[in-house]
Every structure is written in structure tokens, then in C-alpha cells.
N, C-alpha and C positions, 0 to 999 in steps of 0.2 A: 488335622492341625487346627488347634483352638486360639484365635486371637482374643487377645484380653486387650487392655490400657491400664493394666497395672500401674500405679502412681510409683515417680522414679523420685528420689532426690535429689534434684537438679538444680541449676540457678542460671535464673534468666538473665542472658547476660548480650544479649540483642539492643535493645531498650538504651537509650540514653542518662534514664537515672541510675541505673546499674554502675556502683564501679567493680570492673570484676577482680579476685586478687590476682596479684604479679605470677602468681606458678602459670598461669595457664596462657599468660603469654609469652613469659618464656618458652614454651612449649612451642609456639608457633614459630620463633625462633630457630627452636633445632631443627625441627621438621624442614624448614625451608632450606636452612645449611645441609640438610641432608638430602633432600631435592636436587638438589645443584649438585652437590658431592659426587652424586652415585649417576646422575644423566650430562654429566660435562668431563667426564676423563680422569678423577682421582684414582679410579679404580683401576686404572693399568698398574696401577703398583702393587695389585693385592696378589700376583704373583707373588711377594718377596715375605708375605705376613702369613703364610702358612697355618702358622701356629698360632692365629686367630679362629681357624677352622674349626676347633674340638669344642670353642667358645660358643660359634655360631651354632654347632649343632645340637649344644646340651639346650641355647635355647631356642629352638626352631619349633616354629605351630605349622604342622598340617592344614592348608586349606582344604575346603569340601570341595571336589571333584578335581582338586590338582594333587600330583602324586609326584614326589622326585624323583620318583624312579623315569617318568615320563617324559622329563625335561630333553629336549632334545641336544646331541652334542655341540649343536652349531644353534644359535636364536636367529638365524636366519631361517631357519625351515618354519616359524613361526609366519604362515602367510597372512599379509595383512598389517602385520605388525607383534606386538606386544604391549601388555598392561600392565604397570605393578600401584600397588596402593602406597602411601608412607601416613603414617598415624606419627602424630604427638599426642604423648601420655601425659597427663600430670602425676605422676608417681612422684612422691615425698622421698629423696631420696638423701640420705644422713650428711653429706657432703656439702649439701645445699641448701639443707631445710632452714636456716637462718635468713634469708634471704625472704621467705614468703610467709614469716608469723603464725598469724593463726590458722590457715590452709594447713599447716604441716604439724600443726600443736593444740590446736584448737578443738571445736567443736565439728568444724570442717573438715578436720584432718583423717577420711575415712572413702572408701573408695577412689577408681579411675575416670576418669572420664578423658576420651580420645577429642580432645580440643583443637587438635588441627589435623582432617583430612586432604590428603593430595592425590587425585587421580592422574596419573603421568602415562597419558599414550605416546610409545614409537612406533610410527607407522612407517611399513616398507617403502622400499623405492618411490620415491625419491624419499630419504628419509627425512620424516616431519615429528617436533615435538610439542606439545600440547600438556599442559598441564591446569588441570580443572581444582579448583578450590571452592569446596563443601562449607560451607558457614556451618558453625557449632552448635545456632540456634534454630536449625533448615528442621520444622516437622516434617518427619515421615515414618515407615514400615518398615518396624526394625523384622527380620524375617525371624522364621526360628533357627537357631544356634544350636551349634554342639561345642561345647566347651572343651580346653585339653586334658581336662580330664572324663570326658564323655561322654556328661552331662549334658542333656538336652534342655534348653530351655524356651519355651514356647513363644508365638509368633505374638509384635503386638502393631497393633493399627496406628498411631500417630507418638511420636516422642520425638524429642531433642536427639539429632545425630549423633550428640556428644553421650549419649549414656549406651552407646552399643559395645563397645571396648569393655565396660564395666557388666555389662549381660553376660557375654561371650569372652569377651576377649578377641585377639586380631583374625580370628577368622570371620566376626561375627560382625567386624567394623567393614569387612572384604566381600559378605554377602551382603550386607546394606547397600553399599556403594554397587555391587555390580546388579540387584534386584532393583534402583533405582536409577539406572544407567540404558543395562541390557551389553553391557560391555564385558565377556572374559576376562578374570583377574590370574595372570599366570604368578605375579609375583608380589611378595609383600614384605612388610618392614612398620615394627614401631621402635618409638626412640624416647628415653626422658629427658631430662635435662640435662644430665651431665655431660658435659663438653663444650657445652655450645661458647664459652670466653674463649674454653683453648682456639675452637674452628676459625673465629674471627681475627685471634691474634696470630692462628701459623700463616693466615693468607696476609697478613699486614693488614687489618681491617680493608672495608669497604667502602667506597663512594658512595655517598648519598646526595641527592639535589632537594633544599627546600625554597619553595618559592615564594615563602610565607615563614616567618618565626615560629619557632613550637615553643610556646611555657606550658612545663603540663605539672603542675603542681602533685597529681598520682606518682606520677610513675620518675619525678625528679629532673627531666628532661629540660634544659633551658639553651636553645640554639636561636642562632640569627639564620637569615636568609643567606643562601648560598650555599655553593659545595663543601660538604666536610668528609671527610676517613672516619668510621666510625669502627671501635673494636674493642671486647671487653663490656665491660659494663655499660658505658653509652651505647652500643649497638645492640644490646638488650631493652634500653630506655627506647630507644629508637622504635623497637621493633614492639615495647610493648604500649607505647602512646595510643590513645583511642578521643581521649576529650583534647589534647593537642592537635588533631588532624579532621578535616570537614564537616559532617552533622556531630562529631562525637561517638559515632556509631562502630559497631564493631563490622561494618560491610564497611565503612570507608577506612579502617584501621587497614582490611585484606589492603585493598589495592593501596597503601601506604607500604605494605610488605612487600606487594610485588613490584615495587619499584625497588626496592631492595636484593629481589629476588631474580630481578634484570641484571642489574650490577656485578650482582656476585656470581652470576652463569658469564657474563661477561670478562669478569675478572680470571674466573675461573680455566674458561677455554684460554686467555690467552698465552703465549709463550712465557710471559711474565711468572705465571705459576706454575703450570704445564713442566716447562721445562729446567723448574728446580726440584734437583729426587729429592731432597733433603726436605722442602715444601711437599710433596706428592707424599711419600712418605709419615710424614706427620699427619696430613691429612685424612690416607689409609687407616692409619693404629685410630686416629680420634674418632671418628665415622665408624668405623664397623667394630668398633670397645664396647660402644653405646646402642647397638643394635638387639634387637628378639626380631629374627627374621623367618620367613613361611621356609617350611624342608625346601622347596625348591630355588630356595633364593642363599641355602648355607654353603655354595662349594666359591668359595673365590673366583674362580675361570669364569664361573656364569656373572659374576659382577665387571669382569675383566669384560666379556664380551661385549655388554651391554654399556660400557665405558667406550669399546671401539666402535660402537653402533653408531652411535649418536656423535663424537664428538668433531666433527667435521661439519653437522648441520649450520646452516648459516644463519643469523643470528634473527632474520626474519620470520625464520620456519622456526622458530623457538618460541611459543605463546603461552600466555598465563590469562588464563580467563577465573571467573566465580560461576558456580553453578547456578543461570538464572532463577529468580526467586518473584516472591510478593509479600507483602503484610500476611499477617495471619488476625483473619477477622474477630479469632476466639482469643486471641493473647499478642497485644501490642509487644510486647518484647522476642518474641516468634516471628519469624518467615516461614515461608512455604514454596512447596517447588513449583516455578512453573514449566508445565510440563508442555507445552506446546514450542519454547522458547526452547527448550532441552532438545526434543526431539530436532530440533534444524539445527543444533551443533553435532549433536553423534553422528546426525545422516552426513553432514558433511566431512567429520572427522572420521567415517568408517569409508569416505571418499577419498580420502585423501587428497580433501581441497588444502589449497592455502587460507587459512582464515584471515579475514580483514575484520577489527574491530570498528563498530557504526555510532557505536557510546560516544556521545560527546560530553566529558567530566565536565560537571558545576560545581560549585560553591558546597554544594554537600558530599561531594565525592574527596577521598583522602588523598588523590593525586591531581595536576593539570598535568598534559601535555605541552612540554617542551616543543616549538617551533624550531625544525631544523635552519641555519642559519643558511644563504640562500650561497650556493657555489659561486667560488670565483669564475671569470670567466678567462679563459686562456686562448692562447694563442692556437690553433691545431696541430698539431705534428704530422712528421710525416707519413706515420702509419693513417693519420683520419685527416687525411688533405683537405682542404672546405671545397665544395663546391665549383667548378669550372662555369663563366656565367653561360648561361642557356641552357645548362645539364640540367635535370634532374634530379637532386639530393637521395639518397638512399632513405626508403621507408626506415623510421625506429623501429628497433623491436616489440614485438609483442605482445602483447599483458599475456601472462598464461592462463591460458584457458579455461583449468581447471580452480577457479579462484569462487569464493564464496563469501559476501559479506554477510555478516554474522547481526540477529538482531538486533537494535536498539537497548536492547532489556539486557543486552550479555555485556558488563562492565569488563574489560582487559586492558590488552598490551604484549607488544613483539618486545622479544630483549633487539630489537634494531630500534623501537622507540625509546628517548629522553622522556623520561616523566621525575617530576617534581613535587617533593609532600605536601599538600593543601595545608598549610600550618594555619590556624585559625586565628592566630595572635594579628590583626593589623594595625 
């Protein structure tokens, strides 16, 4: 296997002076509605959509060493847990291309690039979710590819994460991630734009906290401080702000998303949507319409399963971290992995620790943490009588044992935290 550095047609879109265009943040958009989608319970309804099946299968990619036939009947026999990846495409698609200029008409208007990676682990008993988020401009080892039509194409030593969908295609976005990981991908999924208004509008848009105003003259966004619903077109704006939110940077734009992406697993789990099939439903056809998913990931029942896996986790055990990084010395508008700061998330997450984020957000980060407000205090009940004087009060529980604070360098957040968009406007 011959590595090259073939030169890719890319754009740097790391960098502060960069504006990048509107398709590819849209793109981060679906991805994330699709993240929550498929690991918070819409997918019990895909029992009723059948006849989305013939869809999924005409476009299903083969990953390299997972076979459908191997899928086991229960994802429980999966020990340890399960992986699946979710890619956002910028594919130009006729519906929407008005929306994104000259990206879709222009000179630009040529190739994929997978602009929003999400590595989503459930890990067994006690079940914990984890979802890792790849920056688009992370140099690394794009591996070699077999493309779907089985075409090889060969290994290269440092590129933009965002040009491996465009090499391969999604199995080539699936070997990346798991040759820079070391983590088994059993299941995959990319998505382009289409749907991402309807998702927002069948959930009755989502919550957002700014704790700071966004004016972001790019992307047309103009809010005040405070909670807003956002759905449709502003929760596209939302989602694709980058100079409204902390250094301007596309690392603080993520964690601007995954405050959004707390919300709407929040949203999502509760009875509020859960328990309208008319909402569930709409949510199934929109979600899996807009799918090119790996063979192992096309029978409904395995999305059904993998909907009952997970959708009980509590909301602490549900974490959104960024793949830790650095400057890249050869190209300011490039990061790079750090790989010492990786290695003590997987060892813990193949541990099935609870992760505790140690980040404390600044001025350059795209979210603050929301201070929980401090509990009332009450009276006891009879179940928890106080205290008899001279007794001895019962030890508190616990901390559990298994717990792992996660380095400094790993920016996140539990969907149990309140965070708030760092809007830059004061």
C-alpha cells in the first residue's frame, strides 16, 4: 500500500478569515437532527414505514469487514456495546440548491466533502452514550478505500477529514474514523440536506439558551439574549453561525451545536414527542427518506432496536464531546489530533466510565455553562425523617466508582448540562 499526499480540492475552513458557504453548515445541521433521531427513540416507529426498506437498500454501502448477513438478531450480543458513524454530505441537491449560490452553481459546485462527522458509542450495561465530534478541518490518514463500485483507491498520509467521503465515499469516511479511533464501526449512515426544516418543524422547533446576542451578518441571524424555539429557517441560522459565536472559529461554532444537540435529545426523549405517533411518525418518513445507510444498518428492526437501546439512558450518561485537537504548525487554518488526549477518552469509553468534562469554557469557546440554580430547601418527609438528635445521619450515597474525568483539552457536555451560546455581540 503506497501512501501519497495527493493535493485535494479543499477549503480551509478552520481559520477565522474563512467564511465558509451556508451548504456545509447546513449539513452539520442534519447530521445532528439525525444523531438524536436514530439514539433517542424515533425509530420505534420504523416498524410502521416498511416500505421505506426497498429505499434503504437500493442505497446501502458495504463497509470493509461488516457484512449484513452478520448482524446479529438481537444488538445485544454486541459485547461491550456498539458504533455507528453519521456523516453530513454537502451534496447539491435540486430542492435546495437556491439556498447556497454559488456552492451549487458556481465554480464550487463539484464534488462531496463529508463536513460533519459523528462517532456515536452505546456502550453495554449500564447503558452509556457518547457521541464524539470530528472537526472537518482535523488533519489526518485518510486509509485506503474501496469505493461502491470497487475501486481502490490508495492510502494518503495527512488531509482534511472532510475530503474522505469524496475519495471513498461512506465507507472510506468509516475507515478513517475507526483507523483514527481504534474503535469497530458496526453501523453507518450519511445524510444531505434535505429535511433538515421539516425535522425541526414536526418537533415544534427546539430550545435554545443565548447568553450573549448573536448578530451574525453571514449567515442573517439577529437574536437577543435569552431562550428562544428555534425552527425552520432560524434553526439553520442557528446552527450555522460561526463569527456570531466565541473566537469565530469553526471548534466554537461545534460546541454552539452541541448545545443544541443537548436540547433536542432532550426534547426528543421526552413524553412530549415520544408519545405523539403522529410526531414519531413524521419524524421516522423524514429521517430515514434522507438516509444512504451501510447494508447493516438497511432493515428497520435494527434501527428499532437500537431506538430501544438507548432510549432510557439518563440524560447524564448522554455526552457530546470534540475529538481533542491542536494548531497545525504547517497551516493555521488546520488542526491536528491529539493523540495522547484521545487515547484517555477511548480507554475510558471502552471502560465504560461515566465521563466528567474538566473544560472550563472561555471567552473563545461557542458555549458558557449555565450555573444550576441552587435547590429549594424543604421540609423532610416521612419517607427521609431528619435526623433524631444524637443519631447518626445516614452516609450520602456514593460517587460511582467507575467515574473518569476526562482532560482539560476535551471540550463537551452531558445533555444533564444547561449551556448557553457565547454570542459575541456585548
Amino acid at each position: 500500500m503506497t501512501e501519497n499526499t495527493r493535493r485535494r480540492r479543499t477549503i480551509a475552513r478552520h481559520g477565522q478569515l474563512h467564511t465558509p458557504g451556508p451548504l456545509s453548515q447546513l449539513l452539520k445541521f442534519i447530521a445532528i437532527g439525525l444523531a438524536v433521531v436514530l439514539v433517542s427513540g424515533v425509530g420505534v416507529a420504523a416498524y410502521v414505514v416498511y416500505d421505506l426498506r426497498s429505499a434503504l437498500v437500493a442505497n446501502s454501502v458495504e463497509l470493509e469487514g461488516q457484512e449484513a448477513s452478520e448482524v446479529p438478531p438481537d444488538i445485544s450480543e454486541y459485547k461491550g456495546g456498539f458504533n455507528f458513524v453519521l456523516a453530513g454530505v454537502d451534496t447539491c441537491e435540486e430542492a435546495y440548491a437556491y439556498l447556497f449560490g454559488e456552492r451549487c452553481s458556481g465554480s464550487d459546485a463539484e464534488g462531496n466533502l463529508n463536513d460533519v462527522n459523528l462517532l456515536v458509542h452505546v456502550s453495554d450495561a449500564p447503558r452509556r452514550i457518547t457521541v464524539v465530534s470530528f472537526p472537518r478541518d482535523l488533519m489526518v490518514p485518510i486509509p485506503e478505500c474501496t469505493d461502491e463500485d470497487g475501486q481502490v483507491h490508495s492510502a494518503m498520509s495527512k488531509q482534511p477529514f472532510n475530503v474522505a467521503y469524496g475519495d471513498a465515499g461512506l465507507n472510506c469516511v468509516v475507515k478513517t474514523i475507526s483507523n483514527l479511533t481504534g474503535q469497530e464501526v458496526q453501523f453507518a449512515a450519511s445524510v444531505t440536506f434535505g429535511g433538515v426544516i421539516e425535522i425541526t418543524n414536526a418537533i415544534g422547533g427546539v430550545d435554545v439558551c443565548l447568553a450573549n446576542p448573536i448578530k451574525d451578518k453571514y449567515t442573517g441571524l439577529d437574536m437577543a439574549a435569552g431562550t428562544h424555539t428555534v425552527a425552520g429557517l432560524e434553526a439553520l441560522q442557528f446552527l450555522r453561525t460561526r463569527h456570531g459565536v466565541g473566537d469565530g472559529s469553526d471548534l466554537g461554532r461545534i460546541g454552539n451545536q452541541q448545545q443544541y444537540m443537548s436540547s433536542l435529545a432532550r426534547k426528543l426523549i421526552s413524553s412530549e414527542t415520544l408519545g405523539n405517533v403522529g410526531t414519531v411518525l413524521k419524524l421516522a418518513n423524514v429521517g430515514l427518506s434522507n438516509l444512504e445507510t451501510s447494508t447493516t444498518l438497511n432493515d428497520p428492526m435494527t434501527i428499532v432496536q437500537i431506538a430501544l437501546a438507548v432510549k432510557e439512558v439518563p440524560f447524564e450518561d448522554i455526552v457530546f464531546v470534540q475529538y481533542p485537537n491542536g494548531s497545525d504548525s504547517a497551516n493555521p487554518n488546520k488542526v491536528v489530533p491529539n493523540y495522547t488526549a484521545a487515547d484517555e477518552l477511548f480507554a475510558a469509553i471502552e471502560a465504560n466510565a461515566q465521563l466528567q468534562i474538566t473544560h472550563e469554557n472561555n471567552g473563545n469557546d461557542g458555549v458558557v455553562v449555565q450555573e444550576a440554580a441552587p435547590a429549594e430547601e424543604t421540609a423532610p418527609t416521612t419517607e427521609e425523617a431528619a435526623p433524631v438528635e444524637g443519631e447518626t445521619p445516614e452516609t450520602p450515597a456514593a460517587t460511582p466508582e467507575n467515574v473518569v474525568q476526562l482532560p482539560s483539552s476535551i471540550k463537551g457536555n452531558s445533555a444533564a448540562q444547561q449551556t448557553c451560546s457565547n454570542g459575541n455581540v456585548r
